[in-house]
C-alpha positions in Angstrom: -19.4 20.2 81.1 -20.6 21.6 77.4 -23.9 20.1 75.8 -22.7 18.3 72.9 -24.7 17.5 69.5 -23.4 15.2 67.1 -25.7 14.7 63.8 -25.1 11.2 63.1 -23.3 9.5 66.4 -23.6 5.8 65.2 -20.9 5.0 62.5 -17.4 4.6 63.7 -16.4 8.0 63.5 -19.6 9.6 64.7 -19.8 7.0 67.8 -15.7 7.5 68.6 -16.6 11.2 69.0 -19.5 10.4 71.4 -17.4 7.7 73.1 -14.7 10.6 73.9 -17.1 13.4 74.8 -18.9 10.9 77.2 -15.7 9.8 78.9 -14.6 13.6 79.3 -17.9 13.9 80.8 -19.9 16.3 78.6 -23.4 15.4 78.0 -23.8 14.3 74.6 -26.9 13.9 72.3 -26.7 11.8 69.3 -29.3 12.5 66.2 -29.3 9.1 63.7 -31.4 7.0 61.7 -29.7 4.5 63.8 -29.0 2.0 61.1 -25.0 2.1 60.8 -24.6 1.1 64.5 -26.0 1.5 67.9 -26.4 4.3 69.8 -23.3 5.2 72.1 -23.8 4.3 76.0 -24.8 7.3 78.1 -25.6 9.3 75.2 -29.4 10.7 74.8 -30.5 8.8 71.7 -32.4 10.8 69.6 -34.0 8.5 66.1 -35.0 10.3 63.0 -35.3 10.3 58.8 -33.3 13.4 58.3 -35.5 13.6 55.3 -38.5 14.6 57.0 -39.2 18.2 57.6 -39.5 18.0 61.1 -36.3 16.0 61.9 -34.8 18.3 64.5 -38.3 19.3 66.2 -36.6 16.8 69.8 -33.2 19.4 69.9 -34.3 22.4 68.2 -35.0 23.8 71.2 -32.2 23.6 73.9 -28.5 25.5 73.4 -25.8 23.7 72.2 -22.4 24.2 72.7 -20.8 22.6 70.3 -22.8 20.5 67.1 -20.7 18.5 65.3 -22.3 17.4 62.0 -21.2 14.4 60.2 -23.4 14.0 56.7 -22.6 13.9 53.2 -26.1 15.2 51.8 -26.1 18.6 51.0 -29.8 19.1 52.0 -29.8 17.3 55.5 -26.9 19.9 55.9 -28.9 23.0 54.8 -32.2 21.7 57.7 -30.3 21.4 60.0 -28.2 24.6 59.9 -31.6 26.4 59.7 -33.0 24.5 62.3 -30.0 24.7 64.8 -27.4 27.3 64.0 -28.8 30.3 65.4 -29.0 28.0 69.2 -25.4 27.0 68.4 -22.4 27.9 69.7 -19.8 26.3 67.8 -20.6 24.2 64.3 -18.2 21.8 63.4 -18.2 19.7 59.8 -16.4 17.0 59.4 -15.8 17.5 55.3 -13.0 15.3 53.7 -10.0 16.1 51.3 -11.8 14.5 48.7 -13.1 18.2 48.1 -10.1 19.4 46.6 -10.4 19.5 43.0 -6.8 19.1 42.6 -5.3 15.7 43.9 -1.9 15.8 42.2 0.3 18.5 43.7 2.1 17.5 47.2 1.5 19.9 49.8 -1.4 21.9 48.9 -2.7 24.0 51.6 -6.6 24.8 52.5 -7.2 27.5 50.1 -6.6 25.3 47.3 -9.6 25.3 44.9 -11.8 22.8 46.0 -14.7 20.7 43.6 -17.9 22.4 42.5 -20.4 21.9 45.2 -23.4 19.6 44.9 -26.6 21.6 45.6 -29.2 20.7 48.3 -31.6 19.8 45.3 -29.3 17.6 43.5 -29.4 13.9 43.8 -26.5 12.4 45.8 -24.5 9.7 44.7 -21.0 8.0 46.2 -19.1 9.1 42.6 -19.9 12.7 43.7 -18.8 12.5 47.4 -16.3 15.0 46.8 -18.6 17.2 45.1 -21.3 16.7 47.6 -18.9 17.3 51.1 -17.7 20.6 49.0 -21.5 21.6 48.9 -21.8 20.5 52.6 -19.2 23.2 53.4 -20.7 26.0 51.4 -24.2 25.9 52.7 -21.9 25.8 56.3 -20.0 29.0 55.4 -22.7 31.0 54.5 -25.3 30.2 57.4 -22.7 30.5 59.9 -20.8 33.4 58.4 -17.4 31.6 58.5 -18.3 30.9 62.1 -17.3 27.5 61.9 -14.7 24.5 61.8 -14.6 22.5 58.6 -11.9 19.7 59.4 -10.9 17.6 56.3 -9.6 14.3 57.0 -7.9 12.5 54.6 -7.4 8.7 55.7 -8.9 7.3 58.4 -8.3 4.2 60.4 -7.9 2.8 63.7 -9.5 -0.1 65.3 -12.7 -0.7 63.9 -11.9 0.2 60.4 -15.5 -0.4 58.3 -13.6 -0.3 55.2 -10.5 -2.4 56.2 -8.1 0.0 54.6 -6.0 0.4 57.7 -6.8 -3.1 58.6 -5.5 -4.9 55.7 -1.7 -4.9 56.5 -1.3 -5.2 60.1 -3.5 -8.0 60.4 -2.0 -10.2 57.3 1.6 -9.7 58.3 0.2 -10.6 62.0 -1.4 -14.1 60.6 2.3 -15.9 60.1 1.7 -17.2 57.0 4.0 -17.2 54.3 4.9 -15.9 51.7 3.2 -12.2 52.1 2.6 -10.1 49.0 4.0 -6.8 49.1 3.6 -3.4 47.1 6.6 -1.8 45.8 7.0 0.5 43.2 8.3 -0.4 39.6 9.3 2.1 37.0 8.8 5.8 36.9 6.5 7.8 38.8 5.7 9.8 41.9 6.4 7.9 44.8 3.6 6.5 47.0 3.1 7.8 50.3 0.2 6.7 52.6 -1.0 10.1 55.3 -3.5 7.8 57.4 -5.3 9.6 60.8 -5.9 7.5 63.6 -10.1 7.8 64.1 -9.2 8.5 68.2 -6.9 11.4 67.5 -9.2 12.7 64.6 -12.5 12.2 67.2 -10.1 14.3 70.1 -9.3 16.9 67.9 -12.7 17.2 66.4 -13.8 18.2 70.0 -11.0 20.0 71.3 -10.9 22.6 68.4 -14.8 22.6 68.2 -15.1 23.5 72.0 -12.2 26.1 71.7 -14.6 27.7 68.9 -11.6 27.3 66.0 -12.9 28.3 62.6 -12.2 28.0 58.8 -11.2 24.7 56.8 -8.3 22.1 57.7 -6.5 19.3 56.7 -7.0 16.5 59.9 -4.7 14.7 58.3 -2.4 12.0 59.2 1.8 12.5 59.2 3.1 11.2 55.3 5.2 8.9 55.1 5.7 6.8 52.0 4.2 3.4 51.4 7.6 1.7 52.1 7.4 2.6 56.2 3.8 2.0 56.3 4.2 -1.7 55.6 7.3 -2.1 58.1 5.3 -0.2 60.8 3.0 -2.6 59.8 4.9 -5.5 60.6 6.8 -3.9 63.2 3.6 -3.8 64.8 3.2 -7.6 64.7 6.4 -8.5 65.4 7.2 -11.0 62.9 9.3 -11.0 59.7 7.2 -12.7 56.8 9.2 -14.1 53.9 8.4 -11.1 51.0 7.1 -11.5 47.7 7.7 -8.4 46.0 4.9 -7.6 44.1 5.2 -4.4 41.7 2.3 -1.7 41.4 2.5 -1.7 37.3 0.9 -5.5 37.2 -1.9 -4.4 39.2 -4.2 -3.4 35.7 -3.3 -6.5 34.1 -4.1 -8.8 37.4 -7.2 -7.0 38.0 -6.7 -5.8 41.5 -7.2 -2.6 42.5 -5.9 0.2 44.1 -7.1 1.6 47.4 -9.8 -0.3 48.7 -12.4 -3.0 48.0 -12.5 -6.8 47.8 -9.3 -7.9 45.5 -7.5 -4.7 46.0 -4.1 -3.4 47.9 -5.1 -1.3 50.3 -3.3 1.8 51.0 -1.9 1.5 47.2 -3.2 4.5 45.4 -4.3 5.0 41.6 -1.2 5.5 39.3 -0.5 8.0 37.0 0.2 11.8 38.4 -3.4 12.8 39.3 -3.5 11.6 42.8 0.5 12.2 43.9 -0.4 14.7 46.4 -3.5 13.0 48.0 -1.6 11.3 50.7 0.9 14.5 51.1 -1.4 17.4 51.6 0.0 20.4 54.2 -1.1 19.4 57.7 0.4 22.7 59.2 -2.7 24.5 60.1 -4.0 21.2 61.9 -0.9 20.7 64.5 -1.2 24.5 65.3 -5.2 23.7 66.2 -3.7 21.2 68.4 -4.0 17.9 66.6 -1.9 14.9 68.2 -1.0 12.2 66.4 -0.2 8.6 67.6 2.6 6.8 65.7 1.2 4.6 62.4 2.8 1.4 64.4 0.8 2.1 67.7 -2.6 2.6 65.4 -1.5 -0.5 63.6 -0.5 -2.7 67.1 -4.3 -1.4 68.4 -5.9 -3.1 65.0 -4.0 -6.6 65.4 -4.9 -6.7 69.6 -9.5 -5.2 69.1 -10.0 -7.4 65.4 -10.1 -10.8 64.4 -7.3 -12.7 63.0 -7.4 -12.2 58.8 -6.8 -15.6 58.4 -7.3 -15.4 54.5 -10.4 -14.5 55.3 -12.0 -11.8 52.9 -11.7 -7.9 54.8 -13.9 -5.3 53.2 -10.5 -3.9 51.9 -7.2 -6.2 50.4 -6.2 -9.7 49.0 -8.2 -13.3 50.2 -5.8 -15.8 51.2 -7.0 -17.5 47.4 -6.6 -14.3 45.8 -3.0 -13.4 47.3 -2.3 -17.1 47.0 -2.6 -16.6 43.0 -0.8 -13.7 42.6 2.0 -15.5 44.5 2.1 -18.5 42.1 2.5 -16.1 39.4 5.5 -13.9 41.1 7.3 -15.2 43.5 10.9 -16.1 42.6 12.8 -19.7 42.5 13.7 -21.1 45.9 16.8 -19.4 46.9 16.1 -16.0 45.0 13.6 -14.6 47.7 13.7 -11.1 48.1 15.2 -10.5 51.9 13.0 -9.1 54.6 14.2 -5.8 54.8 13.0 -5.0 51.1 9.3 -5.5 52.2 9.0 -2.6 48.9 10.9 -4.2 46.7 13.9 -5.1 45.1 
């Protein structure tokens, strides 16, 4: 049984982790403000302002044999490093890929060059997440001497999703309504790919590489596979076969949806242009000698349809309102009789 501390424990990543360490039956200590969620059952609930100076004073003093830390503020990175490193066994970060500075070419390993860190003094803000996860690592590197695991997911989803980006699809080809708007590609272009991690296989790797005391960065990232087979494991996964309205990325500007994620967007649909071609298709090599195990997208996307509500053209925190999808379907879809057919759920 190893004595397990996770900085942050709460949010649906952190509290999968715990969830998993807790069933394997470690002992498990969770450090959080608290606020993004309750604390996991059977874990030692520990509640602090990671601000304060004396915010690891409760766990300072035991060993540790694995501390996974989950923040995105360089200086809650750099206190707690000095206050628990040198008691630590093995450190893992969870970074992202968002700290490449390079989004565009497909296949890019770990030592690509990665964004210019945010410093522990410098004011965070969500347009520099990148920067501030690349600072994260940094401060990591040096206190632990490369003695640590710096995994960088990409996508994330799984049951639970806060943002809804894996939970869009699945659960509006599940509702049975039709018509359903779909995605494809118009025009030139790279192709869009979608490289989504399930949040259980990402939380089971996360502690099976950190106990095996695995070091240096990887890509926890999901198998690619381009947008096209996303949406039929999608509705592969709720086992019906919607009538498609093809709707084509290049009237996305114009109609003022977005890519990605948000209210009135598409999720899983990615910026256009070249910068971001290789954001979904980045190496995944070193992870799957580490030992990561990935589920199939359909199974990921069958476990979203049977733990969440119904969409019911409700609004998710990711994707298309019933009214908003309804519009864009008044504008597209074709005279009765010209219907794209099912199996072109992409496009034409």
């Amino acid at each position: 049984m190893a004595n397990i501390l996770i900085l942050g424990g709460t949010a649906w990543l952190g509290s999968t982790i715990a969830r998993l360490a807790l069933d394997a039956g470690h002992h498990v200590t969770c450090l959080a403000r608290g606020e993004a969620g309750a604390f996991p059952e059977g874990a030692v609930a520990v509640v602090v302002d990671r601000d304060k100076p004396d915010a690891y004073r409760h766990v300072a003093a035991q060993k540790w044999d694995l501390a996974v830390e989950l923040t995105r503020v360089p200086a809650h990175a750099r206190g707690a490093l000095e206050a628990l490193s040198p008691r630590t066994r093995n450190w893992v970060f969870v970074s992202s890929c968002s700290v490449y500075a390079d989004q565009s070419a497909p296949g890019q390993r770990e030592d690509a060059p990665l964004l210019a860190p945010l410093q522990p003094g410098e004011a965070y803000a969500s347009e520099l997440y990148g920067e501030a996860k690349s600072g994260c690592e940094q401060l990591t590197t040096a206190n632990r001497g490369g003695n640590a695991l710096l995994v960088r997911p990409g996508l994330v989803g799984g049951p639970g999703d806060p943002t809804a980006r894996s939970s869009y699809w699945p659960l509006r080809v599940a509702d049975r309504r039709e018509p359903v708007l779909a995605p494809y590609q118009d025009g030139g272009g790279y192709r869009q790919h979608v490289q989504l991690v399930d949040v259980r296989d990402l939380a089971a790797f996360l502690l099976h590489a950190g106990l095996a005391g695995r070091t240096g960065p990887v890509n926890a990232v999901g198998a690619s596979v381009p947008l096209t087979d996303a949406l039929i494991a999608a509705r592969e996964a709720a086992n019906t076969n919607p009538l498609i309205v093809p709707y084509p990325l290049s009237a996305m500007a114009d109609d003022g949806v977005s890519p990605w994620s948000g209210p009135r967007s598409l999720p899983l649909v990615l910026p256009s242009g070249d910068d971001y071609a290789g954001f979904a298709r980045r190496s995944d090599a070193r992870a799957l000698d580490m030992g990561l195990v990935r589920r199939p997208l359909v199974e990921t996307f069958r476990d979203i349809i049977s733990a969440e509500e119904p969409w019911a053209g409700r609004q998710l925190s990711s994707g298309l309102s019933g009214e908003g999808e309804a519009e864009l379907i008044a504008r597209r879809r074709p005279a009765p009789g010209a219907e794209a057919p099912h199996e072109s759920i992409d496009g034409p």
